[in-house]
N, CA, C, O and CB atoms as a CASP TS submission, in Angstrom:
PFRMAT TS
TARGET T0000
AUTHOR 0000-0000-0000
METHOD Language model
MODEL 1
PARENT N/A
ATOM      1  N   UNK     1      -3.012  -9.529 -12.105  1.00  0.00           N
ATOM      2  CA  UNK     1      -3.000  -8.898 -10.796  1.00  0.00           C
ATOM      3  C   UNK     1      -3.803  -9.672  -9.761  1.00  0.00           C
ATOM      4  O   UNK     1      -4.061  -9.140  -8.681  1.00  0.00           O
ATOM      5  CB  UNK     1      -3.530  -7.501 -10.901  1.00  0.00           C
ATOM      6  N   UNK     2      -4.165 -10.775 -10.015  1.00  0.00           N
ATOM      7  CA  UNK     2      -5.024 -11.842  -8.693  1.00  0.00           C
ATOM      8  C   UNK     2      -4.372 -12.059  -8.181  1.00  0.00           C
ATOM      9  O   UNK     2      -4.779 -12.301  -7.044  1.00  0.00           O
ATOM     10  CB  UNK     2      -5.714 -13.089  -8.733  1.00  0.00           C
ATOM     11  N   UNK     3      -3.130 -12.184  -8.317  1.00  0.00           N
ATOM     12  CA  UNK     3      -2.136 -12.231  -6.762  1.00  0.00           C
ATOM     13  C   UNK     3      -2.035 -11.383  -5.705  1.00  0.00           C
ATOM     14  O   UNK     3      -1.708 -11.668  -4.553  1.00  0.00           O
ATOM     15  CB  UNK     3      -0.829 -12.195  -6.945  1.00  0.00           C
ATOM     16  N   UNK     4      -2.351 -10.257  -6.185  1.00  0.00           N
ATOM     17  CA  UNK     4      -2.847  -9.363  -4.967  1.00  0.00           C
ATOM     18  C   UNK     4      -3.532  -9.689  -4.070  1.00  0.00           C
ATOM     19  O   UNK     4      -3.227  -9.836  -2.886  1.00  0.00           O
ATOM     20  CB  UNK     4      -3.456  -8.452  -5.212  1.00  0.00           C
ATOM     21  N   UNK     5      -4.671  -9.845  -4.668  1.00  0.00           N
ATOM     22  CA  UNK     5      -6.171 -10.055  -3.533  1.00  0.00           C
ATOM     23  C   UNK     5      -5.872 -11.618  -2.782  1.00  0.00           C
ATOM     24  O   UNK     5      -6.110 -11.992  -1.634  1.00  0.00           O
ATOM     25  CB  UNK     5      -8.127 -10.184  -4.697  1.00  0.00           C
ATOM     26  N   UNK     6      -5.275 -12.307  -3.904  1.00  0.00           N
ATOM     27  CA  UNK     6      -4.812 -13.265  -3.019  1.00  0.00           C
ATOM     28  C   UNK     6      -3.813 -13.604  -2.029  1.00  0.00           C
ATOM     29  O   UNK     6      -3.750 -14.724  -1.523  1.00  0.00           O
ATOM     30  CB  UNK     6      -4.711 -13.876  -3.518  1.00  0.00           C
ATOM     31  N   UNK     7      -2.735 -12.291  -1.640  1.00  0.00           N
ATOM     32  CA  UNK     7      -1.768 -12.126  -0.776  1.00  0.00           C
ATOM     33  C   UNK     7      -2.313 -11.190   0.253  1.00  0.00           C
ATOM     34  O   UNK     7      -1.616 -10.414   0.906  1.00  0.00           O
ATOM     35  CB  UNK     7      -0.552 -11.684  -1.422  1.00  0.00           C
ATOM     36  N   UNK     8      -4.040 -11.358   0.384  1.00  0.00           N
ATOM     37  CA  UNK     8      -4.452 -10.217   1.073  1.00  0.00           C
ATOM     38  C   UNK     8      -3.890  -8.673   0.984  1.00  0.00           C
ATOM     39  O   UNK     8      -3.342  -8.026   1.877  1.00  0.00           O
ATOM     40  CB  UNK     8      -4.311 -10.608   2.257  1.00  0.00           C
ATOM     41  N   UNK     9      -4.171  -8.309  -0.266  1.00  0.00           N
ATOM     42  CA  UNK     9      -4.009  -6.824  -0.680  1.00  0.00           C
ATOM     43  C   UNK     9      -5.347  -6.079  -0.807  1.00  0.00           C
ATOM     44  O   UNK     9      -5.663  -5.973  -1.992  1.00  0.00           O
ATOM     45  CB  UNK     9      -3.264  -6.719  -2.074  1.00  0.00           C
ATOM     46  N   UNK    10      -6.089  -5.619  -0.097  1.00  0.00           N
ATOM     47  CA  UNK    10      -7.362  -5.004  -0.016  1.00  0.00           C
ATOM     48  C   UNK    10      -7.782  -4.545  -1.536  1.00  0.00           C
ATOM     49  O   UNK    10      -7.155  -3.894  -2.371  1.00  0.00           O
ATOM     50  CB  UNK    10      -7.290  -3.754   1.042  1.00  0.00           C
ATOM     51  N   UNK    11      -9.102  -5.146  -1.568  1.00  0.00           N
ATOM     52  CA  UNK    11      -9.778  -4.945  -2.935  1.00  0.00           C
ATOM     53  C   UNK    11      -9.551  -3.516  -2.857  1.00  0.00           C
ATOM     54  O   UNK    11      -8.725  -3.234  -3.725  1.00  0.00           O
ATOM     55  CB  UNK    11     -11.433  -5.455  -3.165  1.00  0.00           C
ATOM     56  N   UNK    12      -9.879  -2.563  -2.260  1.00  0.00           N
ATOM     57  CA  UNK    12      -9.673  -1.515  -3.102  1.00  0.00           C
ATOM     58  C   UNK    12      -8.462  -0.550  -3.149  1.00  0.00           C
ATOM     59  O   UNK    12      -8.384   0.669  -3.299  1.00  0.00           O
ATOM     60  CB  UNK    12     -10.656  -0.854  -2.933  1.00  0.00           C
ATOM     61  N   UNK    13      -7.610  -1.463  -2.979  1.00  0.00           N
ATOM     62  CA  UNK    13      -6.518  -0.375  -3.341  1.00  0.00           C
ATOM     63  C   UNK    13      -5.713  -1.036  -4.609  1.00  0.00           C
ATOM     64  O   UNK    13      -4.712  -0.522  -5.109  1.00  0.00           O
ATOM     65  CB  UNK    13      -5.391  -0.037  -1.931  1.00  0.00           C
ATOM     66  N   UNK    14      -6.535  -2.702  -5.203  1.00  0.00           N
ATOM     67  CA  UNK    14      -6.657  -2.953  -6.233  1.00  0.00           C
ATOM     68  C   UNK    14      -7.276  -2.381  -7.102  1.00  0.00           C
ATOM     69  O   UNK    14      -6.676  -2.110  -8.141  1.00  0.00           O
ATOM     70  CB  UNK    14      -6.861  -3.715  -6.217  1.00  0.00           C
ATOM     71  N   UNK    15      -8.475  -2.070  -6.973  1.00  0.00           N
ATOM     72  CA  UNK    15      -9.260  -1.278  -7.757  1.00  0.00           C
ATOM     73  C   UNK    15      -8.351   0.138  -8.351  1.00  0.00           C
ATOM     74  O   UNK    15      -7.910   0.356  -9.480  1.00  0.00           O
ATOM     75  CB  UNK    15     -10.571  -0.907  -6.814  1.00  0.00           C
ATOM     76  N   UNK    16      -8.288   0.921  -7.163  1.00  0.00           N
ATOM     77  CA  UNK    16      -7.584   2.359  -7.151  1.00  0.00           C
ATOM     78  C   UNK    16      -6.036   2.026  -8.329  1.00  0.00           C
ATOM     79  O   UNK    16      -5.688   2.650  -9.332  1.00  0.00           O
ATOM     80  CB  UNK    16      -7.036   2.861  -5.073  1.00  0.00           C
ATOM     81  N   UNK    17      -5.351   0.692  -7.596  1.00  0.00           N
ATOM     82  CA  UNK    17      -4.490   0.603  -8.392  1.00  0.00           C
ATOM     83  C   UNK    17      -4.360   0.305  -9.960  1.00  0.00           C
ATOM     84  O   UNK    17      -3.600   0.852 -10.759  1.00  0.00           O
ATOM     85  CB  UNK    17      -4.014  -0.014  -7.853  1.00  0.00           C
ATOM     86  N   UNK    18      -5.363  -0.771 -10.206  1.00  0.00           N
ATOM     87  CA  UNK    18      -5.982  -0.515 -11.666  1.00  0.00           C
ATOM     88  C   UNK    18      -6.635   0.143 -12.427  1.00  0.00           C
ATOM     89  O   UNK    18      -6.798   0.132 -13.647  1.00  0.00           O
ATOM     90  CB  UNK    18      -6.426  -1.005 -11.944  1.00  0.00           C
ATOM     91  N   UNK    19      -7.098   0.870 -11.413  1.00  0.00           N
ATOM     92  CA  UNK    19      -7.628   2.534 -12.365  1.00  0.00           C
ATOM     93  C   UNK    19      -9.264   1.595 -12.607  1.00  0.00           C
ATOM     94  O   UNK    19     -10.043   2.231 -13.317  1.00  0.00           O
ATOM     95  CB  UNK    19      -6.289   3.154 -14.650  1.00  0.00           C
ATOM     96  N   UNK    20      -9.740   0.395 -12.169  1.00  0.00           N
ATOM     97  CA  UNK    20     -10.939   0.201 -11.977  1.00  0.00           C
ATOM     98  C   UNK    20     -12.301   1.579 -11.714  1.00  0.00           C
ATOM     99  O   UNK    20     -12.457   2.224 -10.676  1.00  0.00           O
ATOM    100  CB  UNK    20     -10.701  -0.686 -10.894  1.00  0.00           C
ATOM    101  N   UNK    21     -13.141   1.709 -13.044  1.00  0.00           N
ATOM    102  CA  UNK    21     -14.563   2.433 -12.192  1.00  0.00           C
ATOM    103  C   UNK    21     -15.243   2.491 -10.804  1.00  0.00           C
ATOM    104  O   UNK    21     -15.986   3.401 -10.433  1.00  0.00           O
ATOM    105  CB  UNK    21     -15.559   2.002 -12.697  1.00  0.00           C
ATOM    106  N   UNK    22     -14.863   1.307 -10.023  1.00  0.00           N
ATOM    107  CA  UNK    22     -15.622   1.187  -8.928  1.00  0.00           C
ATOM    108  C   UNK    22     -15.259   0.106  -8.487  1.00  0.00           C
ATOM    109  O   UNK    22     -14.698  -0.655  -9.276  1.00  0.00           O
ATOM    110  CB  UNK    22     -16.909   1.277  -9.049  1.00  0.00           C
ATOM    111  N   UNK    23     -15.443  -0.288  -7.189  1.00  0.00           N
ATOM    112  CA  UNK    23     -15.097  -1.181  -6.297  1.00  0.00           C
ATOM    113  C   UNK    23     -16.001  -2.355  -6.802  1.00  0.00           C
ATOM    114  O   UNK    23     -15.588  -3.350  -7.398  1.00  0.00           O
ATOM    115  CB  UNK    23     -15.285  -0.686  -4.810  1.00  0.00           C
ATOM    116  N   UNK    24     -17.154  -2.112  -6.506  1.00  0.00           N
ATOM    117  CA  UNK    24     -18.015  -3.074  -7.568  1.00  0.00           C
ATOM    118  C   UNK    24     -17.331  -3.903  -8.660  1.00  0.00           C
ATOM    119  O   UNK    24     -17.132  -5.115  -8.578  1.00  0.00           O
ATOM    120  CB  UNK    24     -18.974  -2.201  -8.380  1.00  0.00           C
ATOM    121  N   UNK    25     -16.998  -3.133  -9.671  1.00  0.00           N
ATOM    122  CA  UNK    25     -16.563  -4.052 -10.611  1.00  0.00           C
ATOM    123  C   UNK    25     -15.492  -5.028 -10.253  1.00  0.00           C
ATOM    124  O   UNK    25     -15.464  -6.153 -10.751  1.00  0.00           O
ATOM    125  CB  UNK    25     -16.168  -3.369 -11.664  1.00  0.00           C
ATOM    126  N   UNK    26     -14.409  -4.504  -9.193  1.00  0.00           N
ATOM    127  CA  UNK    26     -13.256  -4.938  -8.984  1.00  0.00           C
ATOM    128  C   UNK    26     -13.636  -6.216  -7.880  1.00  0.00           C
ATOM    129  O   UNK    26     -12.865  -7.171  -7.800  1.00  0.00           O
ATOM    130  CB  UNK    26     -12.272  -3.706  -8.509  1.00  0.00           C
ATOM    131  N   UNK    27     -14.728  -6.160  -7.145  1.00  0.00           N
ATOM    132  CA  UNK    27     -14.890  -7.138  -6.452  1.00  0.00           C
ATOM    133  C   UNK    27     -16.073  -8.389  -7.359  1.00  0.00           C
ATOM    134  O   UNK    27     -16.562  -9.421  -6.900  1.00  0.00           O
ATOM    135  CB  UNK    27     -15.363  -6.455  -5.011  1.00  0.00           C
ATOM    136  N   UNK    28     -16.203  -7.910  -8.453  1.00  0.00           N
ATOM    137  CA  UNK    28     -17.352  -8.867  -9.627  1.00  0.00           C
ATOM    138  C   UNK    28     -16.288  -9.711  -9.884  1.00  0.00           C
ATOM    139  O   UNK    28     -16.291 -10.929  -9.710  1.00  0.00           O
ATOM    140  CB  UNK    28     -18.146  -8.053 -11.313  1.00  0.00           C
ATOM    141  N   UNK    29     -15.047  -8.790 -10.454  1.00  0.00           N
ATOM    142  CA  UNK    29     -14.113  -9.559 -11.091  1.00  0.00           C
ATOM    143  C   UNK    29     -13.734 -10.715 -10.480  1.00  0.00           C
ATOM    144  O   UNK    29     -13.857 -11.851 -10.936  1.00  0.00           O
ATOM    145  CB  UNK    29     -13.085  -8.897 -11.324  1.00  0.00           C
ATOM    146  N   UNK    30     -13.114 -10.281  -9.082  1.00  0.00           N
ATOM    147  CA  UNK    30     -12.708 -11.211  -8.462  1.00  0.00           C
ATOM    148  C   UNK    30     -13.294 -12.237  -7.097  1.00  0.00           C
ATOM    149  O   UNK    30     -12.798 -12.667  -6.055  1.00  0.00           O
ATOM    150  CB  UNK    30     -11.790 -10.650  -8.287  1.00  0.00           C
ATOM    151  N   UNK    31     -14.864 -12.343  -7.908  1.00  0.00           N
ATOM    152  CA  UNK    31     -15.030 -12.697  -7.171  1.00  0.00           C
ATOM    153  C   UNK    31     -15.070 -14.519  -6.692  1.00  0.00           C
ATOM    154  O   UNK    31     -15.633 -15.095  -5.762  1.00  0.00           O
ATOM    155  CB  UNK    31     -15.786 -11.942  -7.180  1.00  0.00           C
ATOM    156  N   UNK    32     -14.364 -14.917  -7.599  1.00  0.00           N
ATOM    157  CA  UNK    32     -14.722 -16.675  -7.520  1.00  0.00           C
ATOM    158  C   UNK    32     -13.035 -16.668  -6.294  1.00  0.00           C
ATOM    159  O   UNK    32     -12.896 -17.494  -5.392  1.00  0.00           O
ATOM    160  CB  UNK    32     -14.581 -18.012  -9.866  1.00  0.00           C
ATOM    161  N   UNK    33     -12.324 -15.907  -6.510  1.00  0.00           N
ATOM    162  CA  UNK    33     -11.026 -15.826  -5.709  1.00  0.00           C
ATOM    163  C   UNK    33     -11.570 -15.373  -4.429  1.00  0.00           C
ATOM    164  O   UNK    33     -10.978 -15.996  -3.547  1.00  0.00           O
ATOM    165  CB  UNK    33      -9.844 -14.802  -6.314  1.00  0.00           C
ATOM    166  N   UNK    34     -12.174 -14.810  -4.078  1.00  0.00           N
ATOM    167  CA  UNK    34     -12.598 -14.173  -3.051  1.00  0.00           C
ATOM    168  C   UNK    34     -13.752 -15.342  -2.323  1.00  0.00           C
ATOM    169  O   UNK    34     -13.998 -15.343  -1.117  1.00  0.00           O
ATOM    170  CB  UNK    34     -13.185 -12.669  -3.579  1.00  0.00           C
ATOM    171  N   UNK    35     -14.137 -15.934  -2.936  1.00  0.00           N
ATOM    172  CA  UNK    35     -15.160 -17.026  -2.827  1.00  0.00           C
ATOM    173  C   UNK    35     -13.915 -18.208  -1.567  1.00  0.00           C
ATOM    174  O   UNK    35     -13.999 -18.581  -0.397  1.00  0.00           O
ATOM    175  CB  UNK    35     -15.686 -17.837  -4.943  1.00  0.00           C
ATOM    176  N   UNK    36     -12.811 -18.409  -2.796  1.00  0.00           N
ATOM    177  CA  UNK    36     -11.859 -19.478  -2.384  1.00  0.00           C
ATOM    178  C   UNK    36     -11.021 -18.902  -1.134  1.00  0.00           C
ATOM    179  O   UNK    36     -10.684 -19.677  -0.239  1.00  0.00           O
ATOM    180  CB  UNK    36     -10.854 -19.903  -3.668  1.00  0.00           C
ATOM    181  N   UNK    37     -10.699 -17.576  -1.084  1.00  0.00           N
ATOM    182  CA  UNK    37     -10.307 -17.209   0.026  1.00  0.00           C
ATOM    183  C   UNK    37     -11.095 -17.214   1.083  1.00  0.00           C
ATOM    184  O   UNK    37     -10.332 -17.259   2.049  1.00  0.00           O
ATOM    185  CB  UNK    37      -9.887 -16.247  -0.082  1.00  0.00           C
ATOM    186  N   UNK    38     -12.042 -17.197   1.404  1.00  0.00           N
ATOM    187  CA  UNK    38     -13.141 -17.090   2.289  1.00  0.00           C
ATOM    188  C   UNK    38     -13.496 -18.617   3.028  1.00  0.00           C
ATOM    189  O   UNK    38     -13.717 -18.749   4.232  1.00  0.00           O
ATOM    190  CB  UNK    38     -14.406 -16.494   1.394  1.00  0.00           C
ATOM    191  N   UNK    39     -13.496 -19.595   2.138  1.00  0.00           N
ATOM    192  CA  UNK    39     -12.950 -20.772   2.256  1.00  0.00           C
ATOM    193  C   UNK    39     -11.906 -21.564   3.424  1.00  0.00           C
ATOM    194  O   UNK    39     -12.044 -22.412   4.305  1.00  0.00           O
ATOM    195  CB  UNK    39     -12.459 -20.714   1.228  1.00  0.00           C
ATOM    196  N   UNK    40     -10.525 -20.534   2.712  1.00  0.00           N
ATOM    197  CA  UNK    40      -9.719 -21.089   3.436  1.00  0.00           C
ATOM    198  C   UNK    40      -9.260 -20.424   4.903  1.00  0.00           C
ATOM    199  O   UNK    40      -8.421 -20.851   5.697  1.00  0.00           O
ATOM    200  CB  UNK    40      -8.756 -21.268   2.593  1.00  0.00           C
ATOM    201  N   UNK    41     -10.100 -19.232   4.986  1.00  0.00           N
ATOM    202  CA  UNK    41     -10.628 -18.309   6.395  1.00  0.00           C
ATOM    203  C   UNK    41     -11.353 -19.446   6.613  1.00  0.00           C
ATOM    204  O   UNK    41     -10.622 -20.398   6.886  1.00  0.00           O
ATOM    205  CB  UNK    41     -11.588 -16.640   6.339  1.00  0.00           C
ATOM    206  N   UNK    42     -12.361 -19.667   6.595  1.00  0.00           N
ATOM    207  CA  UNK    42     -13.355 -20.450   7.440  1.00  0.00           C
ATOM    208  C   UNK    42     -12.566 -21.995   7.911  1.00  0.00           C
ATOM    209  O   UNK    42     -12.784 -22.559   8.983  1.00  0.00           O
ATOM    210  CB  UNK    42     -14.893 -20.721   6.411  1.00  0.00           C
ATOM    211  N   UNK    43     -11.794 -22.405   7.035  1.00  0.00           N
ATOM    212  CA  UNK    43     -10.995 -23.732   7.714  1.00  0.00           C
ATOM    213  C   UNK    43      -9.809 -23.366   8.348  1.00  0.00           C
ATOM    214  O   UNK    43      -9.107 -24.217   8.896  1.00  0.00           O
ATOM    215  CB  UNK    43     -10.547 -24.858   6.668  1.00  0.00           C
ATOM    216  N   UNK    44      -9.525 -22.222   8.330  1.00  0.00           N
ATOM    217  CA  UNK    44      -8.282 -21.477   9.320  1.00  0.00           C
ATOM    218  C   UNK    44      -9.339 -21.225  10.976  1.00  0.00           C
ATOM    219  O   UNK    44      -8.991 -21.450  12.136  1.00  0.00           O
ATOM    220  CB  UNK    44      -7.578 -19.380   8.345  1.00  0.00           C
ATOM    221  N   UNK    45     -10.521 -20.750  10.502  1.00  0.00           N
ATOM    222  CA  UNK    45     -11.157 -20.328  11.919  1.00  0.00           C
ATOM    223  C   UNK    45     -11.210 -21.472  12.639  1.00  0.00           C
ATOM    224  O   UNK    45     -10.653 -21.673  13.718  1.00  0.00           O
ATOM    225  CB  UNK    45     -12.610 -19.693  11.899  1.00  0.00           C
ATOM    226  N   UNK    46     -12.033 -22.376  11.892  1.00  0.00           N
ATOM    227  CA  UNK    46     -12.105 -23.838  12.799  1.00  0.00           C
ATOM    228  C   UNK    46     -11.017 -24.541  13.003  1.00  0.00           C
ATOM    229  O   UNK    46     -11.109 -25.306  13.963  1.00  0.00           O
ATOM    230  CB  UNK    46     -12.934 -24.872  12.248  1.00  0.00           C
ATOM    231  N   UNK    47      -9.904 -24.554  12.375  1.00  0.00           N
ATOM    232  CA  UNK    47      -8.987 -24.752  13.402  1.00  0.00           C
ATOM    233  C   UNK    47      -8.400 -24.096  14.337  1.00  0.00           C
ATOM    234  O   UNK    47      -8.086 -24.867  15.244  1.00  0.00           O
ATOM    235  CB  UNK    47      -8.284 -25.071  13.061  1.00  0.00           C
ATOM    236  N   UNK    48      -8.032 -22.767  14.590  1.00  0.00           N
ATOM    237  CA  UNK    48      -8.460 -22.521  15.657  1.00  0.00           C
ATOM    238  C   UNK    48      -9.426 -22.187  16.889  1.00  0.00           C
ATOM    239  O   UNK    48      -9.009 -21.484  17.809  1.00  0.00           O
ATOM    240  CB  UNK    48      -8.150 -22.267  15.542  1.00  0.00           C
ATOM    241  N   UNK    49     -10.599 -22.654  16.889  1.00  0.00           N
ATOM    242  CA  UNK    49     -11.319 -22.386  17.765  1.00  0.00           C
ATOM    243  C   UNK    49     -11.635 -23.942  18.138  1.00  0.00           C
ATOM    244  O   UNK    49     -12.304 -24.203  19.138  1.00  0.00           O
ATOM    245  CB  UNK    49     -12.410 -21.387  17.358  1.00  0.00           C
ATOM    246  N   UNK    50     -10.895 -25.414  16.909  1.00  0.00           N
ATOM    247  CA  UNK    50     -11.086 -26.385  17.710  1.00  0.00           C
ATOM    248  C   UNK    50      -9.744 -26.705  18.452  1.00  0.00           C
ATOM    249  O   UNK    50      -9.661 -27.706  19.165  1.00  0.00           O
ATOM    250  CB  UNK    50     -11.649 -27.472  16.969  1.00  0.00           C
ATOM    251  N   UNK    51      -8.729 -25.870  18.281  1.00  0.00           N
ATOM    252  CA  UNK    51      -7.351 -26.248  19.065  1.00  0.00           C
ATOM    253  C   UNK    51      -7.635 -25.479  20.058  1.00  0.00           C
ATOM    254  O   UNK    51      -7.316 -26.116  21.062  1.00  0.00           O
ATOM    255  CB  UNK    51      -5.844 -25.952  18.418  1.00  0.00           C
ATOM    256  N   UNK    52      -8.148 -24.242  20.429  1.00  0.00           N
ATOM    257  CA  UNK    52      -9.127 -23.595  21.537  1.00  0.00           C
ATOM    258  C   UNK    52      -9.376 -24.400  22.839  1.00  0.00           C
ATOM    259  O   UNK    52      -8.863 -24.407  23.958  1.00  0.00           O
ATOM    260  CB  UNK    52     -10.560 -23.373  20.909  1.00  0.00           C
ATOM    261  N   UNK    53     -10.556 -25.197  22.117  1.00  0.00           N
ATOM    262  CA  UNK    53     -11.460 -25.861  22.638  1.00  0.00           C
ATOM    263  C   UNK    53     -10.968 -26.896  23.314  1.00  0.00           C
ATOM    264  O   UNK    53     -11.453 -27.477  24.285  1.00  0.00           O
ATOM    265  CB  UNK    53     -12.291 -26.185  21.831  1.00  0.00           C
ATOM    266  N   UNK    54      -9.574 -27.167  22.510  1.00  0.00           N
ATOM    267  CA  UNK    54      -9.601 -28.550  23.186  1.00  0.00           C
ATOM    268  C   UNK    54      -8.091 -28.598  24.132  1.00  0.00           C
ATOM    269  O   UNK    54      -7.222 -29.468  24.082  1.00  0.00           O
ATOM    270  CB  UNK    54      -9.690 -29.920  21.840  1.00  0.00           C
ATOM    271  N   UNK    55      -8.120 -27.559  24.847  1.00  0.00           N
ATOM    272  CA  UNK    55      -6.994 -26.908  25.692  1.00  0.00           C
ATOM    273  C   UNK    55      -7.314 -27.146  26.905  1.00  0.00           C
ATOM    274  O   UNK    55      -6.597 -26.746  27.822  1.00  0.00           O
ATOM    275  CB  UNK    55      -6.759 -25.457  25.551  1.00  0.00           C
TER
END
């Protein structure tokens, strides 16, 4: 089910959907994916705010 979180499917309706104890655990699990997504947000931001910039 990491394709979820990685198609931007909100951790917790992963959780809810796996019948996960707690959001906690569900965001422990996934969290090296969540690491890499965050990643590729931050090189999505800077490119746009340097195609922004340079308008």
């Amino acid at each position: 089910m990491s394709i979820l979180p990685y198609k931007e499917i909100s951790l917790l309706y992963v959780s809810e959907r796996l019948g996960h104890v707690s959001l906690d655990f569900t965001t422990s699990t996934y969290a090296q994916l969540m690491e890499e997504l965050c990643d590729i947000d931050s090189k999505l931001t800077t490119s746009i705010f340097e195609r922004l910039l340079s308008v």
